[in-house]
C-alpha positions in Angstrom: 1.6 -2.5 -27.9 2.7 1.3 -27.3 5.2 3.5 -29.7 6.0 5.5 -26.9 8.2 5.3 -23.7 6.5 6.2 -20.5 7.5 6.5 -16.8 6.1 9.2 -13.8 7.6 12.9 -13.4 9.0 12.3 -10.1 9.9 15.6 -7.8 13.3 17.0 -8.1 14.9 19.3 -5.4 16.1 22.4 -7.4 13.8 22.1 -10.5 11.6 24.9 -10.8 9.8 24.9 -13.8 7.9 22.2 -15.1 10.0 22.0 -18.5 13.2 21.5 -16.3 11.5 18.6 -14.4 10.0 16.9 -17.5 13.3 17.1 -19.5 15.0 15.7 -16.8 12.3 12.6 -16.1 12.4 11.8 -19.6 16.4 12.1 -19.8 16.1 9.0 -16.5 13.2 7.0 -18.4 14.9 6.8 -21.7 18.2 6.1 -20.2 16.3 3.5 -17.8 14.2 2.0 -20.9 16.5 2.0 -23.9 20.0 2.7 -22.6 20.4 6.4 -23.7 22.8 8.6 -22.2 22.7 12.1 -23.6 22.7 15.6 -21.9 20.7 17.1 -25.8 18.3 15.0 -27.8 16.2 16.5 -30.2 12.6 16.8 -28.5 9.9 18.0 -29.9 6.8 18.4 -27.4 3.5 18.0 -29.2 1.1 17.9 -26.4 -0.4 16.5 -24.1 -3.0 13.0 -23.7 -5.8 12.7 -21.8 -7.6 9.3 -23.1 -9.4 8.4 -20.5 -11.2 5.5 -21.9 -9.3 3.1 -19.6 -7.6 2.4 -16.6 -4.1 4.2 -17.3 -5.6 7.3 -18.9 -8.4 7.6 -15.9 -5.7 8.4 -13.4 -2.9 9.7 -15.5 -2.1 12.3 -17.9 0.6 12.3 -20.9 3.1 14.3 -22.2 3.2 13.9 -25.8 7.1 14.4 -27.8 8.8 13.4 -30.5 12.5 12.3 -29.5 14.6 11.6 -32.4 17.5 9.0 -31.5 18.6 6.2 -32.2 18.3 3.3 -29.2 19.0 0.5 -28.5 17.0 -1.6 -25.6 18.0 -2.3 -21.8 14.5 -3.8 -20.7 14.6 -6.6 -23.2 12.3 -8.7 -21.1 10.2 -5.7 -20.9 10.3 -4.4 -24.5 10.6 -5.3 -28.1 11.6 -2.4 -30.2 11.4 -2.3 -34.0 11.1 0.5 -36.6 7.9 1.2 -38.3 6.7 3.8 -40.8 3.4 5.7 -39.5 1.9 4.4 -42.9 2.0 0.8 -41.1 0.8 1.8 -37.7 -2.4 3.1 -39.4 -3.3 -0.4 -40.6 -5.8 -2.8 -38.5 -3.7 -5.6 -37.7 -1.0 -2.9 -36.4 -3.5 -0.4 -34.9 -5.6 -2.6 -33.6 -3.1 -3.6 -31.0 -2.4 -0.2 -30.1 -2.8 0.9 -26.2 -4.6 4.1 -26.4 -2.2 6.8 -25.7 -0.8 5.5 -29.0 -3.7 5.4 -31.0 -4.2 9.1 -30.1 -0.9 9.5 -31.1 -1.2 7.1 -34.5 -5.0 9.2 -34.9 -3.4 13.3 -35.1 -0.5 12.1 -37.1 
């Protein structure tokens, strides 16, 4: 289970800076993943994740935000999306099935 939506920063002709290119990777994954369509979200990076305790985090690195929104779901064979308070993540039989990058996550907050 992950609390987070993910995708690759894929080159983009024109984008110079590595803030530009992230903002607008996470603008096509969020639109792609949960149907949102928005030129301003509120984004807060935190960081970034380098678990590499298993296959994913060997060969790939995170970048850590909070996006405040409110979404609804386009990959519904893909996802299942429900609210949760971070009190409730931090118990076993919610934590437990966790993918890492969100246990990181679930662990510094």
């Amino acid at each position: 289970m992950s609390i987070g939506v993910g995708g690759h920063i894929n080159p983009i002709d024109g984008m110079d800076t590595f803030s530009a290119l992230f903002m607008e990777n996470l603008g096509r994954e969020l639109e792609e993943e949960l149907d949102i369509q928005s030129d301003f979200m509120n984004i807060h990076i935190k960081g970034y994740v380098n678990g590499d305790s298993d296959e994913v985090g060997r060969v790939h690195i995170g970048v850590l935000a909070d996006v405040v929104l409110a979404p609804t779901v386009r990959e519904t064979e893909q996802l299942h999306v429900f609210w949760i308070t971070s009190n409730k993540l931090k118990r076993p039989e919610m934590y437990n099935r966790l993918e890492n990058w969100s246990k990181i996550y679930v662990d510094m907050y």
